[in-house]
MIFITOR-734821 format. One record per residue: residue in one letter; x, y, z of N, C-alpha, C, CB in turn. Coordinates in steps of 0.2 Angstrom, whole numbers, plus 5000, padded with zeros to 4 digits. Glycine has a CB too. Layout:
<rs>
aXYZXYZXYZXYZ;...
</rs>
This chain:
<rs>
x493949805095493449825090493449775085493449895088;x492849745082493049695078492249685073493349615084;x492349665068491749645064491349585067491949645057;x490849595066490349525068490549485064489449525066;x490449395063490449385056489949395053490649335054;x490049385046489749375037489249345037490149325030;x488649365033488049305032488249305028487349305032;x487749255024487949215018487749255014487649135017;x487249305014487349345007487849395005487049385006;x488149425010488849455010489449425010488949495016;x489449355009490149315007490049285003490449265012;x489349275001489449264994489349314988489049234993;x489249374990489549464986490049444985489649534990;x490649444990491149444992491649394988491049454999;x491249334988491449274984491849294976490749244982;x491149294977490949334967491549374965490049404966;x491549434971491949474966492749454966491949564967;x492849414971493549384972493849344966493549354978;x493149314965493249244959493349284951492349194958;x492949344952493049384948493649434946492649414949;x493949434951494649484950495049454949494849524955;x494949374950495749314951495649304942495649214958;x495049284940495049264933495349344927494049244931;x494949384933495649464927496249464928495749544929;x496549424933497249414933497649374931497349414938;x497249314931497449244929497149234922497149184934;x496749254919496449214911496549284906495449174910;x496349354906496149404905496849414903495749424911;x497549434910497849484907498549434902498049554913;x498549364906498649324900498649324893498449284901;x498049334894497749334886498049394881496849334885;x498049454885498349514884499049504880498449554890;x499249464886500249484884500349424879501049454893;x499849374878499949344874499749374865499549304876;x499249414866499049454860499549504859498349484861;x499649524862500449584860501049554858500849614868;x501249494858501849444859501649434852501949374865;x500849404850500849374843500649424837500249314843;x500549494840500149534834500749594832499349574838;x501349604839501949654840502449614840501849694845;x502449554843503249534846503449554851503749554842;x504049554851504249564858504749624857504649504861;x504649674853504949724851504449784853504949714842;x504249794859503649844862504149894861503249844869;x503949964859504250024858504750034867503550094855;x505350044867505450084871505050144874505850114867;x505050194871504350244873503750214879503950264866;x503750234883503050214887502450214883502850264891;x502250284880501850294878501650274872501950334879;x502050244866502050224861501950134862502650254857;x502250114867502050054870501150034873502550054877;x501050094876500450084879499950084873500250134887;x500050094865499750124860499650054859499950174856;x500050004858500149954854499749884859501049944852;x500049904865499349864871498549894869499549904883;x498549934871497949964870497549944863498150044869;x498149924857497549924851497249854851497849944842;x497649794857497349724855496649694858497849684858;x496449664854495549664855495549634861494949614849;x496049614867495749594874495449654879496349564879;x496149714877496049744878495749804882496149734876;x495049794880494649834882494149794887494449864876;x494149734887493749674891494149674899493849594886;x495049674898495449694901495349774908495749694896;x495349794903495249874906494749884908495249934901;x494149874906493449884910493449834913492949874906;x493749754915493449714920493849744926493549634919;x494449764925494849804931494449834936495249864929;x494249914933493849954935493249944939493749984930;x492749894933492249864934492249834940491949844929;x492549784941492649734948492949774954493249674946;x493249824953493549874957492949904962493849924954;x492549934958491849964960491149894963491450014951;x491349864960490849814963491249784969490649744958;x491949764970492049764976491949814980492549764976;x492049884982491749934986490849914987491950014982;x490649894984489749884984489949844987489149874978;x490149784987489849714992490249744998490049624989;x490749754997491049785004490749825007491649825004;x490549895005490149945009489649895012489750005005;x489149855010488549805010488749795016488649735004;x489249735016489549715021489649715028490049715019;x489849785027490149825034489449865037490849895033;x488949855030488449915034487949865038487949975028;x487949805033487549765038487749715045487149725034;x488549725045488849695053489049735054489449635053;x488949795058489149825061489649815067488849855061;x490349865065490749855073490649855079491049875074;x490849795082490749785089491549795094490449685090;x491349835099491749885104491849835108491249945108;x492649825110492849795113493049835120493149765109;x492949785125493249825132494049815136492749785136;x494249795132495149785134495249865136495849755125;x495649865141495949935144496349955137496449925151;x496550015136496850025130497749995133496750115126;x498149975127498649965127499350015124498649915127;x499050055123499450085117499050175117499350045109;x499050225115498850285112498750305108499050315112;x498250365107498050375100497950455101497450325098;x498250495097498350555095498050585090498950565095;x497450625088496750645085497250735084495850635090;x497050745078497050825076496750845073497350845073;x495950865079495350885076495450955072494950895083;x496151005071496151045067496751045060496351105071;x496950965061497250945054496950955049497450875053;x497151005044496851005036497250985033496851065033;x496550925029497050895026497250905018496950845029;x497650895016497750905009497350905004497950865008;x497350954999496750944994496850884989496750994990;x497750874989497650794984497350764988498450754982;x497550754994496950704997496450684998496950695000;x496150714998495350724999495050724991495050795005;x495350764985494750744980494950704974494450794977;x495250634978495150574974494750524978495850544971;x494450494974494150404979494650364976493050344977;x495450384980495850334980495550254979496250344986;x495650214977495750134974494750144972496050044984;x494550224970494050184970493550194975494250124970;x493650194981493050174987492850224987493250144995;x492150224989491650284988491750334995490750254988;x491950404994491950425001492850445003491550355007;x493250375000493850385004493750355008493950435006;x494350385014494550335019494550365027495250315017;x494350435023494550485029494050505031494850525027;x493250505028492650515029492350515036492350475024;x492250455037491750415042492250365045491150375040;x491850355052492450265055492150205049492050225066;x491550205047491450145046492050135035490350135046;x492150195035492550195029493050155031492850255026;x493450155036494250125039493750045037494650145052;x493550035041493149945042492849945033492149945050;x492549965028492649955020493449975018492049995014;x493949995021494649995019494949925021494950065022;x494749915027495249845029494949795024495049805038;x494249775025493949715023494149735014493149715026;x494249775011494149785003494949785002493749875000;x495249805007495949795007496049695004496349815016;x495949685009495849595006495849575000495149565007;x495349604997495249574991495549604982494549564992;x495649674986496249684982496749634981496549734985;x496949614985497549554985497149504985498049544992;x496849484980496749434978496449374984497249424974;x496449404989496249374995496749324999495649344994;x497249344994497949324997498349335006498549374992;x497749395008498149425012497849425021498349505010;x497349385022496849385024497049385032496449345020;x497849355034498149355040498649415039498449285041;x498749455035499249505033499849485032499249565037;x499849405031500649365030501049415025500549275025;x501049465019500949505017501649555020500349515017;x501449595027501449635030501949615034500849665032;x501949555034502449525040502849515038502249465044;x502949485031503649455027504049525025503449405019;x503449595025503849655023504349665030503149735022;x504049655035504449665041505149625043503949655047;x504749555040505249515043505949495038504749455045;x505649515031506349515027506649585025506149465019;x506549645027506649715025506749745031506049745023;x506649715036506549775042506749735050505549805043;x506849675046507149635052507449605055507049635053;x508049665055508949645058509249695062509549625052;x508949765064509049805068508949775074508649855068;x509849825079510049795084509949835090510749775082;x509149815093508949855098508749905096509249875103;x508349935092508050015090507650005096507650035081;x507450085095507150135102506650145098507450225105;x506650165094506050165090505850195083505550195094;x505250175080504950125074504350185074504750015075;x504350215065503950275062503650205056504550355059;x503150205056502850185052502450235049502550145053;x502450265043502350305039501450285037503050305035;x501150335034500450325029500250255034500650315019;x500250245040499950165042499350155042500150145049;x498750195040498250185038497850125043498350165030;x497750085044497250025050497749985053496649945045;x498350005052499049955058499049905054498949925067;x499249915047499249835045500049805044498749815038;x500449855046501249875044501549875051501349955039;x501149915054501349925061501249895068501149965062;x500749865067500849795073501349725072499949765074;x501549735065502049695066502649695067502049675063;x502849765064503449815069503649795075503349895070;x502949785080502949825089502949735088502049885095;x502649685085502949615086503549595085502649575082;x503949615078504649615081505049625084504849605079;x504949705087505249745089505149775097505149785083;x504749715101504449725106504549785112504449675109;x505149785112505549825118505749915114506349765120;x505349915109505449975104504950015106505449975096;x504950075105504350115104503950135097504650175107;x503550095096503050095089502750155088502450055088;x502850195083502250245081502150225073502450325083;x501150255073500950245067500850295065500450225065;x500750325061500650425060500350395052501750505058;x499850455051499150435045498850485046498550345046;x498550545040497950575039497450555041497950585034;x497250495041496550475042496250445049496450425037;x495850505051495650475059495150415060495150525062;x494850405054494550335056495050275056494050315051;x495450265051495950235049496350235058496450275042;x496450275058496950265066496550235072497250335070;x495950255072495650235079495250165077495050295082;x495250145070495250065069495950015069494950055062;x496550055069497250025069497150025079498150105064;x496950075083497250075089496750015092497350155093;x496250025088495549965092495949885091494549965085;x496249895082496449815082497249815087496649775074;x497349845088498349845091497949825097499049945092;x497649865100497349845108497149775109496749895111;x496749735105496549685105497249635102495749685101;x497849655101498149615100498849615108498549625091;x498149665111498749685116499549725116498849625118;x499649735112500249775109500149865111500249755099;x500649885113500949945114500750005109501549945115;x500550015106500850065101500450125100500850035094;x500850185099500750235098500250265092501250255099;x499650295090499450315084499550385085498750295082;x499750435079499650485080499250525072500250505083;x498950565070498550585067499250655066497650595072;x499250655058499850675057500050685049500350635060;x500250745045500350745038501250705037500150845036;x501250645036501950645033502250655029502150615033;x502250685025502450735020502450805023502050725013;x502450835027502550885030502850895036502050885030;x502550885040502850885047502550845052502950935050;x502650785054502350735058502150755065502750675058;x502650815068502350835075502950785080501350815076;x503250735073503950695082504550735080504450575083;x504850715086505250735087505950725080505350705093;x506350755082506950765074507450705079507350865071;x507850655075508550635074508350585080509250685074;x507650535080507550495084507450405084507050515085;x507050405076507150355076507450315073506850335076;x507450235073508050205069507750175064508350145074;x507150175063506750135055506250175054506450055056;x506050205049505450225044505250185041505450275040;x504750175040504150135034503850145032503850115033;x503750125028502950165024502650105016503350285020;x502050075018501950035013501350045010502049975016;x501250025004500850064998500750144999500250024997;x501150175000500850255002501250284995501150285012;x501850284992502050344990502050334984502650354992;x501650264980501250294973500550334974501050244969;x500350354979499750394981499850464982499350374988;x500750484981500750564985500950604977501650584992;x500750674975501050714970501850714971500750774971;x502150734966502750754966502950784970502850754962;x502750854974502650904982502750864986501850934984;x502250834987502250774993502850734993501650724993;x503050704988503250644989504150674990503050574982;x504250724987504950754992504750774996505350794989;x504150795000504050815008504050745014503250845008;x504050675009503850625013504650605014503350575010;x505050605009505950605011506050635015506450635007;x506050705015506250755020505950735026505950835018;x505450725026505250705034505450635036504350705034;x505450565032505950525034506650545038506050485030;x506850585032507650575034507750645041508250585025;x507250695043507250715048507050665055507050775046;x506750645052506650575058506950555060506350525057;x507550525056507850475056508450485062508050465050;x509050435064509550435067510050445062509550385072;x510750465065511350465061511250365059512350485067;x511450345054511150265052510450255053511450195057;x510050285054509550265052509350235045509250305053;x508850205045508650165040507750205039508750075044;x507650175031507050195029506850135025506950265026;x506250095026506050065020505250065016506150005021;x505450075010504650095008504550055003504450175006;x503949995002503549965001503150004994503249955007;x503349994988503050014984503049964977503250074983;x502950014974503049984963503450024959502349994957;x503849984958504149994954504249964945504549984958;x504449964940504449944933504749884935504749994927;x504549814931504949774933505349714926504549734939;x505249764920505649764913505049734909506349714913;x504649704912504149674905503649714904503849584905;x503849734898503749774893502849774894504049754885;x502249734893501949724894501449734899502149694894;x501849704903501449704913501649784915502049644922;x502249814913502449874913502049934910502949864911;x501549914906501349964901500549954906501349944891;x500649894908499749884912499749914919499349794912;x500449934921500449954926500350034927500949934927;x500650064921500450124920499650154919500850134916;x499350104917498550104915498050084921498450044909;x498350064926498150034931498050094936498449974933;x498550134937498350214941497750234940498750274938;x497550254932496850294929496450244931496750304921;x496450184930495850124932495750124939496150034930;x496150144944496050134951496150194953496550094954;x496050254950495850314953496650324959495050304957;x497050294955497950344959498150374955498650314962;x498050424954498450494948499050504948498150584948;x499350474954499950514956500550444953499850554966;x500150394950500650314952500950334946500250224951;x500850354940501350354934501950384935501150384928;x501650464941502250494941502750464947502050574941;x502350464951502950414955503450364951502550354958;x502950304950503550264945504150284940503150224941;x503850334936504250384931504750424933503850424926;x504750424942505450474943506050444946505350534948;x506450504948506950434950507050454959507850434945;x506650404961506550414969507150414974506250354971;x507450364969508250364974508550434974508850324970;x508550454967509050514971508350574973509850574963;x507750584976507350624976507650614986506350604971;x507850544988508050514994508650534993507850434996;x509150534989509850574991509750634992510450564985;x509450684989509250764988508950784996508450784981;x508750725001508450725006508750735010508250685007;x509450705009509950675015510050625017509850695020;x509850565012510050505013510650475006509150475014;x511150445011511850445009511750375003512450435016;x511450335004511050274999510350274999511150205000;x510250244990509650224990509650184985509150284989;x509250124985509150084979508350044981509850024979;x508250024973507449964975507949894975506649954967;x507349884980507749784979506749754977508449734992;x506649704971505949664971505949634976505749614967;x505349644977504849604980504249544979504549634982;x504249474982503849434980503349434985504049384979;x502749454985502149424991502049384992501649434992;x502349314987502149234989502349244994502349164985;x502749244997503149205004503749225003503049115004;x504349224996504949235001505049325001505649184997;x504849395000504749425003505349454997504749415011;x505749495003506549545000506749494995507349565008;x507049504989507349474982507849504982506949484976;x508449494983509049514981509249544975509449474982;x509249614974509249634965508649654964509449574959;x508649674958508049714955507549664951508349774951;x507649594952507349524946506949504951507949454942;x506149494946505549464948505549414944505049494948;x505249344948505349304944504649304938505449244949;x504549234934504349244929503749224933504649224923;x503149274929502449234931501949254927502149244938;x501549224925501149234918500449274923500749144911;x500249254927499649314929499849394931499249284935;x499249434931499349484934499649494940499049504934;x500149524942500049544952500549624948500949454962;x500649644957500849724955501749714957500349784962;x501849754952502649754955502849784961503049784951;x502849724967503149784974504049754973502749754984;x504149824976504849814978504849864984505349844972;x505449874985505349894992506249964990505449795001;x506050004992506450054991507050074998505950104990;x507850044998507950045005508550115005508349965007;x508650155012508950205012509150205016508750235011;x509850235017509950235025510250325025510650155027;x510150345031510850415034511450395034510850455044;x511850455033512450435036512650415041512750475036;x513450385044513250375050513550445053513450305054;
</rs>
């Protein structure tokens, strides 16, 4: 299953708003940390909140905040656009892999009444939502990510030096964009995706099949009880998923890794963390309400690690993350960069043995 291509009015939508989000990143929130630095110093309050008062009062500000939001919503319009006028084409490859539906999964009320990032509907709605999740995914990343090089460097610098696992839980995997690179490096493993969202999975199992790859989907609350088996696998994952869960959830989503897991199992989770400048840090917290994820402040503000010791997991620590290219960062230091990007880090954990 794959999209037609783009006519030229849909890539040039698509253009537009990309040109448009890179200049919020690149001129826009520059201009921000610059106004803060010359109107406050480099003396931002300690306090969060008293910090985000002093961002907040500088005349970019508000040009800032609105182009976020605003470009956000116009991305989902040319995206919806997009998908409604190419519709997906069905591919005939035998399947290579499985896919597991839970026509009586209920699913969460946090989940269903937000338009997470924004997109109209959700993700969980209709199939053609998964296909404006993939393509809108894109350009969230600045259209950085367009071969999921992204998703690979998560794998390949985080997740890949296990010696013969059986098998690989990719957590929240939403379209396989985490998870077909797992069953690439990990060939001789057993993959599974597990994700609330049925469209989402039966557009992850449509693209796994056409990459020919093995892999299991299964339709599954993880923060609850995923439905596998206990003390099986050797790696959990889970990438942008656990600034989207309440504070319920997101110790339900420990608990469920680390009953997954093997004696040494390994967990790694792909998120945001604070990454000390005072600044980017306070826009980070503002960026939850702008992008419709309620649950991101409280995420970031707890302390995850030990919510994964409380679990049953004998370590935990963040290590940054760069999406240019070199991936895992030794330590908790991001290097210095004047545009916007999001702090990922990647949160690592292991069982006892």
């Amino acid at each position: 299953m794959h999209q037609s291509p783009l006519g030229h009015t849909a890539r040039a939508d698509l253009d537009f708003v990309l040109a448009w989000r890179r200049r919020w990143a690149d001129t826009l929130f520059p201009e921000l940390d610059r106004q803060v630095r010359e109107n406050v110093g480099d003396g931002l309050p300690a306090d969060r909140k008293q910090a985000m008062s002093h961002v907040r009062a500088q005349p970019v500000h508000t040009w800032f905040g609105w182009s976020e939001r605003a470009s956000q919503k116009a991305l989902w319009r040319a995206v919806s656009d997009a998908v409604a006028n190419n519709p997906p084409i069905l591919l005939p490859e035998e399947p290579a892999g499985s896919l597991t539906l839970d026509p009586d999964l209920e699913l969460p009320q946090w989940y269903t009444e937000w338009d997470i990032h924004v997109q109209p509907g959700g993700v969980w709605r209709a199939d053609e939502s998964a296909y404006v999740y993939e393509l809108g995914a894109k350009l969230v990343m600045m259209g950085d990510n367009d071969d999921y090089a992204f998703h690979r460097r998560f794998v390949e610098t985080c997740a890949g030096d296990l010696d013969k696992p059986t098998r690989l839980v990719d957590m929240g995997c939403g379209f396989g964009k985490s998870t077909w690179p797992l069953k690439q490096a990990y060939p001789d493993a057993e993959v599974i995706g597990v994700d609330l969202a049925a469209p989402c999975l039966r557009l992850a199992h449509a693209k796994t099949e056409a990459l020919g790859l093995a892999v299991h989907y299964r339709q599954g609350d993880v923060t609850a009880n995923t439905g596998l088996e206990a003390g099986k696998a050797d790696l959990v994952t889970a990438t942008m998923l656990i600034h989207e869960l309440p504070q319920p959830a997101l110790r339900g989503f420990f608990a469920e890794a680390a009953r997954l897991l093997k004696p040494g199992g390994r967990l790694r989770v792909l998120d945001f963390q604070f990454t000390g400048d005072p600044v980017r840090d306070t826009a980070v917290m503002d960026h939850g309400a702008r992008n419709n994820e309620p649950f991101m402040p409280g995420m970031m503000a707890s302390d995850t690690c030990q919510m994964a010791r409380d679990a049953g997991f004998a370590q935990a620590g963040w290590v940054a993350f760069d999406e240019r290219g070199t991936g895992r960062l030794d330590g908790a230091k991001w290097p210095k960069r004047a545009e916007w990007h999001f702090p990922w880090a990647v949160l690592e954990a292991e069982m006892a043995q």
